[in-house]
N, C-alpha and C positions, 0 to 999 in steps of 0.2 A: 657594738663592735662586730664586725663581720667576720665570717670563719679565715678569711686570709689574711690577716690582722694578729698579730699579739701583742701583748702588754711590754711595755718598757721598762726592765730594771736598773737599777744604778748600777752594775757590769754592764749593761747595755752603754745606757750615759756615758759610762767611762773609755768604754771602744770606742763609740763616737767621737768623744773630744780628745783622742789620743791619736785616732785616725786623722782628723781633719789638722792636727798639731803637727805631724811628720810630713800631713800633704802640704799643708802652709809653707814649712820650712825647705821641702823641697821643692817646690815652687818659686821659691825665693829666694835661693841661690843660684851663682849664678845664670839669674833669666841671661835671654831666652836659650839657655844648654837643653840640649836635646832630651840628654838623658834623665836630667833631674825633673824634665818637663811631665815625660812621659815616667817616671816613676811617681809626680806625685797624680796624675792621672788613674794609673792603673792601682792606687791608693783609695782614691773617690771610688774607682768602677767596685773595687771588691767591698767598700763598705757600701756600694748601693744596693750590691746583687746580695749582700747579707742581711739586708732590713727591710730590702722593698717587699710589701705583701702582697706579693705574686705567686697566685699558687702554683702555676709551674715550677717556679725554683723553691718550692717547700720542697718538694720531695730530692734538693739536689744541694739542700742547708748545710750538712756533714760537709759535703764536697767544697761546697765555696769556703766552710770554715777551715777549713784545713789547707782549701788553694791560697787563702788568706796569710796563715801560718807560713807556709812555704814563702810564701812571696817577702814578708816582712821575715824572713830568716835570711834570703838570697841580698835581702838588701843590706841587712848588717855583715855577712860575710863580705857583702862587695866593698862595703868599708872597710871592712880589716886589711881587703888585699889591695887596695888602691887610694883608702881615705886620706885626708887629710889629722893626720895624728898629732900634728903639734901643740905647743901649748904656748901662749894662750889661742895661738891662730885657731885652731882645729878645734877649741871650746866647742862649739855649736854641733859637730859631727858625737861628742861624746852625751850630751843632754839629747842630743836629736836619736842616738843609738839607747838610751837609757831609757824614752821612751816608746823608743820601738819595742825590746825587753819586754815593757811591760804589757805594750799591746799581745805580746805572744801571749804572755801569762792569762790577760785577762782575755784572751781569746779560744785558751785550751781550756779554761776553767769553765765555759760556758759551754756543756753540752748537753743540758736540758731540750733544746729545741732538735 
């Protein structure tokens, strides 16, 4: 393993596959919407710039995890102020916000790096 390389824990795992589950989802509503395009893009881009081992962005880890945080908080506020809230219709907006939640959590809980 090379020094810009680190080891992968199951918090890690689980930001992954929580990442790539709200980018799915918003990717997958209605295609091709602009905004849900470019929301789950900029989903991909912050889990890329948080795990690629690049040592330029080692020394800039805090920042993305935290520009991370920010971003998946913007996007659960932007649900409260314009989602789709109903029920059963809006199910997916409340599992899709449930797992964003958790990506905050297990994203503030990771501040070893």
């Amino acid at each position: 393993m090379n020094s810009g390389s680190r080891k992968l824990g199951i918090n890690h795992y689980v930001i992954i596959l929580l990442t790539l589950a709200t980018a799915g989802i918003h990717l997958s509503l209605l295609f091709p919407d602009l905004m849900f395009m470019l929301n789950a893009i900029g989903y991909l881009t912050l889990l890329a710039l948080y795990f690629l081992p690049v040592p330029f962005l080692r020394k800039y880890h805090a920042l993305v995890r935290w520009a991370f945080i920010g971003f998946t908080l913007v996007t659960i506020s932007a649900w409260l102020l314009i989602g789709d809230k109903s029920w059963p219709g809006g199910a997916l907006g409340y599992i899709t916000k449930a797992v964003e939640v958790l990506l905050v959590i297990f994203l503030f809980t990771d501040r070893q790096s």
